[in-house]
C-alpha positions as CSV (number, residue, x, y, z in Angstrom):
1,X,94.4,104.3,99.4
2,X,92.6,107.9,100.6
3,X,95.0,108.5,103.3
4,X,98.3,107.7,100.8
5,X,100.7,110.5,99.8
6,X,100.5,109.2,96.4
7,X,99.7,105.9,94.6
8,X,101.8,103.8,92.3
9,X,100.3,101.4,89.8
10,X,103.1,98.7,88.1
11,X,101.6,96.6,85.4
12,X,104.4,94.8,83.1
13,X,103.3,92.8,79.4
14,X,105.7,91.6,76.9
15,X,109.0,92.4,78.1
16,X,108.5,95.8,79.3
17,X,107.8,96.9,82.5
18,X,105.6,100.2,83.4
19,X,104.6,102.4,86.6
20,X,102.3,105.2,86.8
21,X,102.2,107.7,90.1
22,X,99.6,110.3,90.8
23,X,100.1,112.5,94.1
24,X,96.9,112.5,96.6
25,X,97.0,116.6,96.2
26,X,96.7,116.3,92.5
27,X,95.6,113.6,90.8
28,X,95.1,114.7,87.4
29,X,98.7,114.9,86.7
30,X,100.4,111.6,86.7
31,X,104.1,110.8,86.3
32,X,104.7,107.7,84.5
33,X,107.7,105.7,83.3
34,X,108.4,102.6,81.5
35,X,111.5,100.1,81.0
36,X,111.9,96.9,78.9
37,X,113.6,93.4,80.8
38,X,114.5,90.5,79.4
39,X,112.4,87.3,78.5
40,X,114.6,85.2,81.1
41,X,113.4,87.3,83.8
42,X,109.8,86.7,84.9
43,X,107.0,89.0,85.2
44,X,106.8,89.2,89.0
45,X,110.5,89.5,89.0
46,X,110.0,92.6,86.8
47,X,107.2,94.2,89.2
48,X,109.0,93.8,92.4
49,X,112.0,95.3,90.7
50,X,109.9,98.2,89.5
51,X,108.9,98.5,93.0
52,X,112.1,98.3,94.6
53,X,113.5,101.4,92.0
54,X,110.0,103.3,93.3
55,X,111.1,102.6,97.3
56,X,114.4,103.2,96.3
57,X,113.8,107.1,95.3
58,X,110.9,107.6,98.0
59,X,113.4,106.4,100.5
60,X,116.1,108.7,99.0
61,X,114.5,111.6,98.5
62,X,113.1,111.7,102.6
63,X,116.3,112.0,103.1
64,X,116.6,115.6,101.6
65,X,113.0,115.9,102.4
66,X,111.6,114.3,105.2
67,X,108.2,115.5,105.0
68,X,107.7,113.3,102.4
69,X,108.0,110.2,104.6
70,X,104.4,109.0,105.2
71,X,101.5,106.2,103.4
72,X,101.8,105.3,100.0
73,X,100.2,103.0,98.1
74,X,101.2,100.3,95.4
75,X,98.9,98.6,92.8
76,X,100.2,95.2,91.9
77,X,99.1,91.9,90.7
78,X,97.6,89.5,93.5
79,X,100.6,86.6,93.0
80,X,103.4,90.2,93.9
81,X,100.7,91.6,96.4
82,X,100.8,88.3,98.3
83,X,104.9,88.5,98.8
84,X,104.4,91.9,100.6
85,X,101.6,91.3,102.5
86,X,104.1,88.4,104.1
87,X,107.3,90.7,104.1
88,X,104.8,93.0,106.7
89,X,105.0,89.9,108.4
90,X,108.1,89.2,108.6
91,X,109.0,92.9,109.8
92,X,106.7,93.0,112.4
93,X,107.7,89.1,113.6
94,X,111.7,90.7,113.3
95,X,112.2,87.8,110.8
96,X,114.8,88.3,108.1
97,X,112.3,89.1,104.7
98,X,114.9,87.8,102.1
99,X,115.3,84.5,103.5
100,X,111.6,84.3,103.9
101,X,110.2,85.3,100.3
102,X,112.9,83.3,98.8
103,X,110.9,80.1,98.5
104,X,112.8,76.6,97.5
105,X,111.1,76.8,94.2
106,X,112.7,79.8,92.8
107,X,116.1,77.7,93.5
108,X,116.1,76.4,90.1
109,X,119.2,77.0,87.3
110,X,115.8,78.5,85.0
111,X,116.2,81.0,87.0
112,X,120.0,81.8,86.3
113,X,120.6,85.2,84.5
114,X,123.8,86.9,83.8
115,X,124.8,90.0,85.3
116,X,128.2,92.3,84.7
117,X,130.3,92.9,87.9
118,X,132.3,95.3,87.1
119,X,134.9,93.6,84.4
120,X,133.6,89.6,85.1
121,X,130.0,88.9,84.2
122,X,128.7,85.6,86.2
123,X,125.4,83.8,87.0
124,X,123.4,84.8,89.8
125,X,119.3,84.0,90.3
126,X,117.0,86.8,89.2
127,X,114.7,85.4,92.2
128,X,117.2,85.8,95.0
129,X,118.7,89.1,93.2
130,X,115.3,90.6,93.1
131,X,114.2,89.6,96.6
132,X,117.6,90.7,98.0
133,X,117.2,94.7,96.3
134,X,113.6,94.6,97.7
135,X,114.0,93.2,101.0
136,X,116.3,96.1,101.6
137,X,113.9,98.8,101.8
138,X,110.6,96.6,102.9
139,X,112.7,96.0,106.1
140,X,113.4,99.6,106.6
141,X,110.4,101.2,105.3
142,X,107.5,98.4,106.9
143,X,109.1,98.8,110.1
144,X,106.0,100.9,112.3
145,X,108.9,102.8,113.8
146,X,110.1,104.4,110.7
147,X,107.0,106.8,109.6
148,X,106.5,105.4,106.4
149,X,103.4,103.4,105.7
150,X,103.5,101.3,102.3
151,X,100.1,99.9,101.1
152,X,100.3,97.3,98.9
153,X,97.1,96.5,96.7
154,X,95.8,93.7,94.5
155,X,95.0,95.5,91.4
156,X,91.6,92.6,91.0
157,X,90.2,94.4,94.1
158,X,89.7,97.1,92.2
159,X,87.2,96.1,89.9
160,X,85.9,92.4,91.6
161,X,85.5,90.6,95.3
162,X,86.4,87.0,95.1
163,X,83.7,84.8,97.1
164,X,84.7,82.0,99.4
165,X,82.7,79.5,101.2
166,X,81.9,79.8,104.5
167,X,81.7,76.2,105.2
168,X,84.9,74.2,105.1
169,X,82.6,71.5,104.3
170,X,81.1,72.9,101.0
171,X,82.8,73.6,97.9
172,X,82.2,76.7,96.6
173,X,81.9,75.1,92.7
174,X,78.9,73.3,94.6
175,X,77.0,76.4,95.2
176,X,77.3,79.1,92.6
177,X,78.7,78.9,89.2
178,X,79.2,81.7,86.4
179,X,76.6,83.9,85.6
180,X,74.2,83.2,88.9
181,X,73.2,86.1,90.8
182,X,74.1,85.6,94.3
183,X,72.6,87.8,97.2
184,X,74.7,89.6,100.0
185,X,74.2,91.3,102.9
186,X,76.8,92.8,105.0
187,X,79.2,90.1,102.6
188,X,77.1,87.0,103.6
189,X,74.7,85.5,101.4
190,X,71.1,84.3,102.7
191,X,71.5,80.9,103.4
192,X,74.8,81.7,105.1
193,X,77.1,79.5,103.0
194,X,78.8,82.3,100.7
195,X,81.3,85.0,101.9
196,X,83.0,87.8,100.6
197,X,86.1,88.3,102.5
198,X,87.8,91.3,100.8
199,X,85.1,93.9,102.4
200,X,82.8,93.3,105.0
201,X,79.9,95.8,103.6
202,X,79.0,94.3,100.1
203,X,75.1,93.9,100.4
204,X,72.8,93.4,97.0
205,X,72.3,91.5,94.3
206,X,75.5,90.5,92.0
207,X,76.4,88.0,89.2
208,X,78.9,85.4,89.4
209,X,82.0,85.0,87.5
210,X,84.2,81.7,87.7
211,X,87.6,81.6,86.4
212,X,89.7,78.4,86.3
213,X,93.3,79.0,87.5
214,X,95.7,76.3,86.8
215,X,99.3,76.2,89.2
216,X,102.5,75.7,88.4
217,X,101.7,71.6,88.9
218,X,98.7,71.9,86.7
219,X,96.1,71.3,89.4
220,X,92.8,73.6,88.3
221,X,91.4,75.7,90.5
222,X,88.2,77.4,90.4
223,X,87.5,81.0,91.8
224,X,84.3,83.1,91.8
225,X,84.0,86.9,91.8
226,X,81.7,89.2,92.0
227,X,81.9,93.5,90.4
228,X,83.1,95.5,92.7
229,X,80.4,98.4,92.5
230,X,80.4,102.2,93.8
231,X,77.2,104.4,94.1
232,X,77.6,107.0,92.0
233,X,75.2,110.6,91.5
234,X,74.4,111.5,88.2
235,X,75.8,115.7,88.4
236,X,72.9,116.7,86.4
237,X,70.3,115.4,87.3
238,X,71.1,114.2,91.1
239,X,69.6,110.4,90.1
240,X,71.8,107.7,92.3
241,X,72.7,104.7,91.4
242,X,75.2,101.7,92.0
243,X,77.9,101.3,89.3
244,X,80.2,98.8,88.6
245,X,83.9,100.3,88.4
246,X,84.5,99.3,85.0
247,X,81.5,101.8,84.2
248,X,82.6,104.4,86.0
249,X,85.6,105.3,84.3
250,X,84.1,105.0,80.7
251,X,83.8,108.4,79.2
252,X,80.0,107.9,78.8
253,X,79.3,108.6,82.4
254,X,81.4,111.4,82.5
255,X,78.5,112.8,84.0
256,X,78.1,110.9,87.3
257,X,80.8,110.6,90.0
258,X,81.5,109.4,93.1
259,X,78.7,109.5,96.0
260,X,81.6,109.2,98.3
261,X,85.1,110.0,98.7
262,X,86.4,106.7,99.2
263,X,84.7,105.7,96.0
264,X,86.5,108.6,93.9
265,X,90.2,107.5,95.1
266,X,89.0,104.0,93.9
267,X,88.2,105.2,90.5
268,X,91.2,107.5,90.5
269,X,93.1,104.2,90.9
270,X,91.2,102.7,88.1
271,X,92.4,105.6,85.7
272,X,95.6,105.4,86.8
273,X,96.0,101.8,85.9
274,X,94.7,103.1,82.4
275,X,97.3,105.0,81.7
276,X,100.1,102.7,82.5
277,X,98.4,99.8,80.2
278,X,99.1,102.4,77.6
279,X,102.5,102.3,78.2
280,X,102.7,98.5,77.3
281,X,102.6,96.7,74.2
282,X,99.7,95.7,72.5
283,X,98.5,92.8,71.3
284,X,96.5,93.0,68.1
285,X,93.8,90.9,67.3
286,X,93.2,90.0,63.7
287,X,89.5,90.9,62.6
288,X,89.6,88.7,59.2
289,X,92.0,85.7,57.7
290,X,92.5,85.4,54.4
291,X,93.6,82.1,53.3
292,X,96.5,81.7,50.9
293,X,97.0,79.0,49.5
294,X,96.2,75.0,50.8
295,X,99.6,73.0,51.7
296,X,101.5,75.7,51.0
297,X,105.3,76.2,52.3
298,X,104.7,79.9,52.9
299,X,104.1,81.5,56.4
């Protein structure tokens, strides 16, 4: 992300869809913008579309501009992250992107959303609509010809590593399990049978998190994480210190920041992503219940 022109996050929540932009040169003023979509369209539907208006207006305004063409980067969830991390593919194998993201699952009448055409309104697939408007601009703008550069981010890699084993033999659940502190260096662990994949530096002492992911088939998954941590200087004092990036943005530690420049673009990030949650809805969590009446017919 240090290199990037500017950085988009795009978080969506309960029908409405959000993106926040700050520019590299000036980060403490940040653009933001917000739109609601209906219930029949799903959430990665509504991300990439966010995306595809962002391309849409970089793309445009090169056109009056071209010094704007250059790297930018985009915070998304890991399931949209994924389907540009392949579109790359696909450019640099020359393979068409729409026919390749479009997968034989999204061909489903679920899927099926109306749309007005001028005077008729008819049925077309929010998948293949979506894919279609995206493909568009990844094809142009991923191609290493062009001069653009488009950086597409999980938005869990900001804040945690995920672990994998490093021996197809051993399951990771086998090893580690939430709340054990496993040990790295240079993103092995001791005994050689953990591996942290995602960056190729992480060395100390972390605890484990597990989280239980369950597919569209209902098979469970397990996955284990570790914080993703920054070393941070205290600017009082001078006292270092590693800090976990959920820390470091907490108006508490106002007073430390970034030992290094990569680590301030990260927390950047993470403030960014703050301020387009507060775009979304909320949803609020009762602190007491008061009971009403037994059997009653009233809700």
């Amino acid at each position: 992300m240090k290199n990037s022109n500017a950085i988009f996050d795009i978080q969506a929540r309960s029908g409405v869809v959000a993106r926040a932009s700050m520019r590299r040169n000036d980060p403490s003023n940040v653009t933001v913008q917000a739109t609601e979509f209906g219930r029949e369209v799903p959430v990665q539907c509504a991300i990439m579309n966010m995306t595809t208006f962002c391309l849409k207006m970089l793309h445009e305004a090169a056109q009056q501009d071209p010094s704007i063409v250059g790297r930018y980067s985009f915070i998304v969830p890991e399931t949209v992250a994924i389907r540009f991390w392949q579109a790359q593919k696909c450019v640099n194998n020359k393979q068409d992107v729409a026919s390749k993201l479009f997968l034989p699952w999204m061909n489903n009448k679920d899927f099926e959303v109306e749309v007005q055409d001028g005077a008729v309104t008819r049925k077309v697939n929010i998948w293949q609509l979506t894919i279609a408007g995206i493909a568009e601009y990844l094809t142009i703008m991923m191609d290493k010809s062009s001069g653009w550069s488009l950086n597409f981010v999980n938005h869990r890699t900001l804040y945690d590593y995920e672990l994998k084993s490093n021996d197809n033999k051993v399951a990771l659940e086998d090893i580690i399990d939430q709340g054990d502190i496993v040990k790295l260096n240079r993103s092995v662990s001791e005994d050689g049978l953990i591996v942290c994949t995602e960056n190729n530096f992480v060395t100390g002492e972390f605890p484990v998190k597990r989280r239980n992911v369950r597919n569209r088939n209902g098979a469970v998954t397990s996955h284990f994480y570790i914080p993703r941590v920054i070393p941070m200087s205290n600017l009082e004092t001078g006292e270092t210190k590693q800090m976990t990036v959920v820390d470091a943005i907490k108006p508490e530690n106002s007073d430390w920041d970034a030992t290094y420049q990569n680590g301030v673009y990260v927390i950047n990030a993470a403030i960014l992503r703050t301020k387009t949650a507060e775009l979304l809805p909320r949803v609020n969590r009762t602190a007491t219940v008061t009971k009403v009446a037994e059997n009653s017919q009233q809700f």
